[in-house]
C-alpha positions as CSV (number, residue, x, y, z in Angstrom):
1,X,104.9,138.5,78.8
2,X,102.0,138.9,81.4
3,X,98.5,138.4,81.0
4,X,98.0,141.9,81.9
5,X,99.8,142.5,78.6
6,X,97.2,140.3,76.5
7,X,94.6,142.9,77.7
8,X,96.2,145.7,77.7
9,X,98.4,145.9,74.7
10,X,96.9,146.2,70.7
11,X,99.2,144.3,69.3
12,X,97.5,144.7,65.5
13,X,97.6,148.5,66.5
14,X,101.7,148.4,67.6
15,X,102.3,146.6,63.9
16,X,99.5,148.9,61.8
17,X,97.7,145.9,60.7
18,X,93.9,144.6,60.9
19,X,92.7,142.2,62.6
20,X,92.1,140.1,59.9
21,X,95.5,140.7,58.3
22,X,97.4,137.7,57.0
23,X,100.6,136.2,58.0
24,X,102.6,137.9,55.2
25,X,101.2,140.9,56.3
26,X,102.1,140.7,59.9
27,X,105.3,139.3,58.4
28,X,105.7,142.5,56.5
29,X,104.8,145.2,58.9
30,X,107.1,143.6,61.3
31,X,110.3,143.6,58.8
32,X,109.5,147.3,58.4
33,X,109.1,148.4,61.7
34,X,112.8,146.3,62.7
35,X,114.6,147.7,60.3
36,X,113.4,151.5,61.1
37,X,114.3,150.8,64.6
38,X,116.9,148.9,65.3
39,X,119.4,149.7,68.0
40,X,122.2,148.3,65.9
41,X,120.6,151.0,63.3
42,X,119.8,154.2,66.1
43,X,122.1,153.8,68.9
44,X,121.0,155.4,72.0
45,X,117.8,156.1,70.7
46,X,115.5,154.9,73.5
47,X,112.1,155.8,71.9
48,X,113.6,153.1,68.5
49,X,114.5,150.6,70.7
50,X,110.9,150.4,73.0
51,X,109.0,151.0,69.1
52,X,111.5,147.6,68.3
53,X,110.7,145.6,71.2
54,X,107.1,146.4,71.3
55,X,106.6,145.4,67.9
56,X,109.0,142.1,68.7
57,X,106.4,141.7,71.1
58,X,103.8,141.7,68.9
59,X,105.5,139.9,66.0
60,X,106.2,136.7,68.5
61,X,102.2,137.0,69.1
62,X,100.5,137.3,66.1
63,X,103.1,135.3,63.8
64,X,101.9,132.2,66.1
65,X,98.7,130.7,65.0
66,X,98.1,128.8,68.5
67,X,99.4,132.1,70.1
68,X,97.1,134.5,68.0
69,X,94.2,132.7,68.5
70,X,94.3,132.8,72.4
71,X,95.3,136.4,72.1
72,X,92.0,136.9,70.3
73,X,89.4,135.1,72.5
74,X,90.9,136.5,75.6
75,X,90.5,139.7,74.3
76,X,87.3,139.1,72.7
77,X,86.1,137.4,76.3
78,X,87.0,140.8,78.0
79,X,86.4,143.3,76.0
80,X,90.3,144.4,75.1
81,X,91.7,147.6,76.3
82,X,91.7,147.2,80.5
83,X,93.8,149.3,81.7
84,X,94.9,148.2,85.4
85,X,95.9,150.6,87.9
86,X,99.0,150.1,90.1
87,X,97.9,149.0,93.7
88,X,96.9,151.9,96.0
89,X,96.1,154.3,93.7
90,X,92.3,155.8,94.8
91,X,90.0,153.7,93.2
92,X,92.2,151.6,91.7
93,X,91.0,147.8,90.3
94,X,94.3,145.8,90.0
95,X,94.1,142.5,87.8
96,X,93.4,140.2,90.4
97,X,90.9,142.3,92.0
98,X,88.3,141.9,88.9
99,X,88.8,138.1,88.9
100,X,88.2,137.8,92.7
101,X,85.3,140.1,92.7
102,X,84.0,138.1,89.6
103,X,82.0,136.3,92.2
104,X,79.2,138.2,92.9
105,X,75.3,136.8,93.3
106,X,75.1,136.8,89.5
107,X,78.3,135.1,88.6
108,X,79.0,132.7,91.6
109,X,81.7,130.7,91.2
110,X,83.4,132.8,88.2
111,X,86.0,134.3,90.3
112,X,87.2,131.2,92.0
113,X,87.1,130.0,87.9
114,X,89.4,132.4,87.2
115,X,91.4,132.7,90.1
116,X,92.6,129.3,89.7
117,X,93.2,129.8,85.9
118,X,95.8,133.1,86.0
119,X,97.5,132.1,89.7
120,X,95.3,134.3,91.8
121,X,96.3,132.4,95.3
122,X,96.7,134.9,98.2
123,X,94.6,134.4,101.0
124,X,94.8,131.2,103.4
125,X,91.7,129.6,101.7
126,X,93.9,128.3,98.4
127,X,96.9,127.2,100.8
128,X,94.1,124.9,102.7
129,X,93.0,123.0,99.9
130,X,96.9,122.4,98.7
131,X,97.5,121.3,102.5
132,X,94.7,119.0,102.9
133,X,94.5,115.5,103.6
134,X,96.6,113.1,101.5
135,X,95.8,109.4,101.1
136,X,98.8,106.9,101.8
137,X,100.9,105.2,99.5
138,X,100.0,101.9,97.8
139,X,102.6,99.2,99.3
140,X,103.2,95.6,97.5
141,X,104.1,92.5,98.8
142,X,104.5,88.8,98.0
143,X,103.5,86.0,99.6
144,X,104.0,81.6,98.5
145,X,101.2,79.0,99.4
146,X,100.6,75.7,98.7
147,X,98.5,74.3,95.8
148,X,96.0,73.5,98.3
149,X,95.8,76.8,100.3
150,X,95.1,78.2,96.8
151,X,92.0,75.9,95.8
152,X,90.6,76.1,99.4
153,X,91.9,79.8,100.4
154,X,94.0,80.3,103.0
155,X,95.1,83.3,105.9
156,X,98.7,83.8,105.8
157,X,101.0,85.8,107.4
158,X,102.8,88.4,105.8
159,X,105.3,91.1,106.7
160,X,105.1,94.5,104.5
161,X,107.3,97.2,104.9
162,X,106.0,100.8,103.8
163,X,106.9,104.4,105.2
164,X,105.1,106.1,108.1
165,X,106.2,109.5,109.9
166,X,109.3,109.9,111.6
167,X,109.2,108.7,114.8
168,X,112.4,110.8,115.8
169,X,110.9,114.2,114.4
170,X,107.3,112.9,114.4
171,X,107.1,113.7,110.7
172,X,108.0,117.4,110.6
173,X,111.2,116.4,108.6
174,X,113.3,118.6,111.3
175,X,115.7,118.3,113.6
176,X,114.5,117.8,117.2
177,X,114.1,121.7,119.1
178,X,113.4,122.8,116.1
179,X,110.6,123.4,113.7
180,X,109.6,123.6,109.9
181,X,109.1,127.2,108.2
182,X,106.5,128.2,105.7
183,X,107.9,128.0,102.0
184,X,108.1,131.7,101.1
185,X,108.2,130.3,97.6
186,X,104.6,129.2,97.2
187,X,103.5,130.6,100.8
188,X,102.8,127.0,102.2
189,X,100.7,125.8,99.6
190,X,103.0,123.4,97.7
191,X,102.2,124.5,94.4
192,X,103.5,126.9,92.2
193,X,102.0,128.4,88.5
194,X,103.7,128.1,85.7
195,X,103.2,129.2,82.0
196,X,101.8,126.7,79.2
197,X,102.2,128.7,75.9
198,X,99.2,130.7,77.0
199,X,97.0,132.5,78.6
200,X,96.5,129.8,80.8
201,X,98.5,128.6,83.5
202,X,99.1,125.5,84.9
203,X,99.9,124.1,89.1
204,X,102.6,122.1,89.7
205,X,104.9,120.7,93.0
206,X,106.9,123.9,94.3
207,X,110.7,123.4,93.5
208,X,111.7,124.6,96.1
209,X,109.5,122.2,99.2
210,X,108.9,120.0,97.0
211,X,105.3,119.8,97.8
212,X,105.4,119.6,100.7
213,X,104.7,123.3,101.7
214,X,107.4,124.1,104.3
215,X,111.1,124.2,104.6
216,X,113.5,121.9,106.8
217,X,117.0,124.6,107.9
218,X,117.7,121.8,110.6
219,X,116.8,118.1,108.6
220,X,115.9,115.4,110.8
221,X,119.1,113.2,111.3
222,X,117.5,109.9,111.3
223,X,115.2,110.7,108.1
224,X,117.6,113.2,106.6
225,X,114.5,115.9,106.5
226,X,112.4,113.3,104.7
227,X,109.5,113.3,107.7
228,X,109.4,109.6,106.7
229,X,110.8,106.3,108.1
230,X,110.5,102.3,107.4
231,X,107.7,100.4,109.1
232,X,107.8,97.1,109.6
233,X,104.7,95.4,110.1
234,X,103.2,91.4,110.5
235,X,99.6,91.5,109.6
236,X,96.9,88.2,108.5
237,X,95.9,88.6,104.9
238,X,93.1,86.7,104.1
239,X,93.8,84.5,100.9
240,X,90.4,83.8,98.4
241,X,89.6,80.5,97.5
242,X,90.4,79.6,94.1
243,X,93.1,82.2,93.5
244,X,95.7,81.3,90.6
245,X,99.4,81.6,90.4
246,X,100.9,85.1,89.2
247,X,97.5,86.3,90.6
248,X,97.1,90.2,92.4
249,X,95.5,90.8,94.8
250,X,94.0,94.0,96.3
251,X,93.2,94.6,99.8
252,X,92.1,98.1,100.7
253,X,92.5,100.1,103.7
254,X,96.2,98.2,104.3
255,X,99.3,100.1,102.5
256,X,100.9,103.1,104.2
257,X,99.4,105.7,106.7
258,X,97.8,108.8,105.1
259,X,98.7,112.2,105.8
260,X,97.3,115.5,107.6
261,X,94.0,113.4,107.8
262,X,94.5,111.1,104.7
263,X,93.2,108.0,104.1
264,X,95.8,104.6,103.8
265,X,96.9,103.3,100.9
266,X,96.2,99.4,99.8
267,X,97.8,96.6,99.9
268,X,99.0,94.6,96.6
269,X,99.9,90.9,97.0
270,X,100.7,89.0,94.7
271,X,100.4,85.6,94.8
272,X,102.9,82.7,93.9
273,X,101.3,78.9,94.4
274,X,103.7,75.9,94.3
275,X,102.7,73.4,91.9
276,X,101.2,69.7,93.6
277,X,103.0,66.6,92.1
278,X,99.7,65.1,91.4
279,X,96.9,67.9,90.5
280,X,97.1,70.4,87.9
281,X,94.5,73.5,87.2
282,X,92.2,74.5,84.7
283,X,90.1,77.2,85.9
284,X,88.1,75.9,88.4
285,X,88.5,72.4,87.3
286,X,91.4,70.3,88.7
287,X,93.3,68.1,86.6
288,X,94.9,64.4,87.1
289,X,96.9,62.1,84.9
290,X,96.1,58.4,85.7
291,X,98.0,55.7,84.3
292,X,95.5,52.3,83.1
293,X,97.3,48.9,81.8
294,X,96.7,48.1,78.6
295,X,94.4,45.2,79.4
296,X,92.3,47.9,81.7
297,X,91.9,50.8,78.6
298,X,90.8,47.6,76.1
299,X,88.6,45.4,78.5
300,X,87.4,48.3,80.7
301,X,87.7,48.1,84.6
302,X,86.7,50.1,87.8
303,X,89.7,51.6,89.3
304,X,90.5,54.4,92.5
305,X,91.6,57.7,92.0
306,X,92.6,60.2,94.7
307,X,90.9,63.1,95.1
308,X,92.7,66.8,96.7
309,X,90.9,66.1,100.0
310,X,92.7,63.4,100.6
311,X,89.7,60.6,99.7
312,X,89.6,57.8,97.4
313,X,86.8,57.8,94.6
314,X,85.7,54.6,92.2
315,X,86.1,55.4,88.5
316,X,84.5,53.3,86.1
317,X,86.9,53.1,82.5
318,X,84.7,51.6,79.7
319,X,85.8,49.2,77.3
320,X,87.6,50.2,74.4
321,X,89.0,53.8,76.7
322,X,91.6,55.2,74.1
323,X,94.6,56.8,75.3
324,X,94.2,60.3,76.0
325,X,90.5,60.4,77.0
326,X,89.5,62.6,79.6
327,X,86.6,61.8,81.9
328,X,84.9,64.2,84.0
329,X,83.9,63.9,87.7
330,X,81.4,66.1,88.8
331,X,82.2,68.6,92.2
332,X,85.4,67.6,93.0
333,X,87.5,70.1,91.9
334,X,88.2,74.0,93.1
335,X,85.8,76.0,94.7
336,X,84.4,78.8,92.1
337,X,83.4,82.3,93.3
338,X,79.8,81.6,94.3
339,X,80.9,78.7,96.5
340,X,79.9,75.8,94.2
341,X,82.6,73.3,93.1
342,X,84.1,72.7,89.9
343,X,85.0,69.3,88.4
344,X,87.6,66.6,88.7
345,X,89.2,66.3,84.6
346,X,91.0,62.8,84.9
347,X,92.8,61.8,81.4
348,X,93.6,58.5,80.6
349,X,97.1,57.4,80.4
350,X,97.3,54.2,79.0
351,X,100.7,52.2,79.8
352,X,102.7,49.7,77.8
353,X,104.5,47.0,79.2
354,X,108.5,48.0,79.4
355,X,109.5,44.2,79.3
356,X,107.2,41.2,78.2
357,X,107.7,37.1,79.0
358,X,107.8,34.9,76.6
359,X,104.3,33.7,77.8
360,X,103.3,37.4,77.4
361,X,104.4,37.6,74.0
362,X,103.0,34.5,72.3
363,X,99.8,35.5,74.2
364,X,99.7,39.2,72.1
365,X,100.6,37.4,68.9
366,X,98.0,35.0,69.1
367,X,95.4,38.1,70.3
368,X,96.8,39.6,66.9
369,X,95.8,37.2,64.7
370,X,92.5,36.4,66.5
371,X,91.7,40.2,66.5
372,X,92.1,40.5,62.5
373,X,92.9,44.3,63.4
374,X,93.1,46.8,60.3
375,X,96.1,48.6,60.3
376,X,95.7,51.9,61.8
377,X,98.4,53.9,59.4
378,X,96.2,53.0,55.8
379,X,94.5,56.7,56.5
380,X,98.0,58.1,55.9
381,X,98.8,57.5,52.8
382,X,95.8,58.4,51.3
């Protein structure tokens, strides 16, 4: 059922209810009515079978609670009872001529309101804005760099492949002598109305273009009518500093090429970093495992330790260093965001011997006894 309908027809009238009947009522009148005037029950009784339809009509309506509702406020927001002339009778006002006049100096804007709302889209003003620009698709990419690349950031190059017109039919989808033709489904605006259990109705992608707003008879053979073909292309993407594996990364302005005017699409990349066989990550801290003998972790020593750059730094262990212990050096790990550097984390791996000489061994037992050491297990058991 039409709009028009909504406004036009009484449907508490057609059924001989109120407006405030109940559901049992409308329920009631209904059954009455149907079994009066039933074809099944008057054969070739025309007048029966509109009374039948028109109160089937009405039933489906008002025996809806969504349904009733809407019927009720658009009613009650127009008045109820238009009556809309057919077009060209003398001083007719069709349906869509109220909603596009709507818009006078007192109501501005309440006709293009409504004319959107109940499908109103003749005129070339509503196929413009369906055919304006479009932006460009968002293309992806992956790229691999070293750990170092990602501390210090890096500019790779990477090659993305995304669509762009048809260079064969220069992204008219059709064959070459030959041109595109306005959809005479939804007049070259790409959109069609449809429906939603209302009064309302809602735009959605014409079936029949698909969008697009115009229809191939001749396709393109080398895009098969798409418009649209593969584009390889080598750019420089810019890397940040301190960028972590699994990371994604936007770059704007770089995926595909817009259309009728649109702007591009970005670029995602993500990012995969091959792990270094010596530094590890923690934020913008960068970790290191250094092994220490034994004699180094209980004594205490100075030793080197490398650095990412490449350098050699002096690391003072203290007496008594317990495995495990991680000691901090300042500003020598990744660079952070503002441009300041984090730390170097360096834990202490304390080694035991694999194999001991007899010297070695008499010199430990004789430590042992000198030592008079606790035994480290008594907290254990209690």
């Amino acid at each position: 059922m039409s709009t028009k309908d909504w406004l036009e027809k009484d449907y508490y009238k057609i059924l001989g209810v109120s407006k405030t009947a109940t559901s049992d009522e409308i329920k009631k009148a209904f059954r009455k009515i149907a079994r009066d005037n039933h074809p099944d029950q008057n054969p070739g009784n025309k007048a029966a079978e509109t009374r039948f339809k028109e109160a089937s009509e009405a039933n489906s309506v008002l025996s809806d609670a969504d349904k009733r509702k809407e019927y009720d406020e658009a009613r009650s927001l127009f008045g109820g009872g238009f009556r809309f002339n057919k077009p060209g009778q003398p001083g007719a006002a069709g349906f869509e001529d109220i909603f596009r006049n709507a818009g006078g100096a007192t109501n501005p804007g309440f006709g293009d309101l409504f004319g959107g709302l109940f499908g109103a889209h003749d005129g070339p003003t509503r196929r413009a804005t369906q055919r304006g620009p479009r932006r460009g698709a968002d293309i992806e990419g992956d790229v691999t760099i070293s750990f170092e690349q990602a501390v210090e950031g890096a500019t790779v190059t990477m090659r993305t492949v995304s669509d762009r017109p048809c260079p064969g039919c220069r992204g008219t989808g059709a064959k070459a002598g030959t041109l595109p033709r306005v959809c005479p489904t939804c007049e070259g605006s790409g959109m069609q109305s449809s429906r939603s259990g209302g009064v309302f109705q809602m735009s959605e992608p014409c079936v029949d273009c698909l969008g697009r707003g115009l229809i191939v008879d001749e396709p393109c053979p080398d895009c098969d009518g798409s418009g649209r073909g593969r584009s390889t292309k080598t750019m420089q993407v810019r890397i940040p500093a301190g960028v972590s594996d699994g990371q994604r990364i936007r770059i704007k302005g770089k995926g595909a090429a817009g259309e009728n005017g649109g702007a591009p699409g970005d670029l995602y990349v993500g990012v995969k970093v091959t792990p270094h066989k010596l530094f590890g990550r923690s934020g913008s801290n960068l970790t290191l495992e250094v092994p220490v003998t034994f004699t180094e972790a209980s004594l205490g020593a100075e030793i080197q330790v490398p650095t990412l750059s490449g350098t050699k730094i002096r690391l003072r262990i203290p007496p008594s260093t317990p495995n495990g212990r991680t000691m901090r050096v300042r500003g020598k790990g990744a660079r952070k965001p503002d441009g300041t550097m984090g730390d170097l984390l360096v834990t202490i791996d304390v080694q035991v011997p694999d194999d001991l000489s007899e010297e070695a061994k008499a010199a430990l037992q004789e430590y042992a006894e000198k030592a008079h050491e606790t035994n480290p297990r008594d907290a254990l058991f209690g």
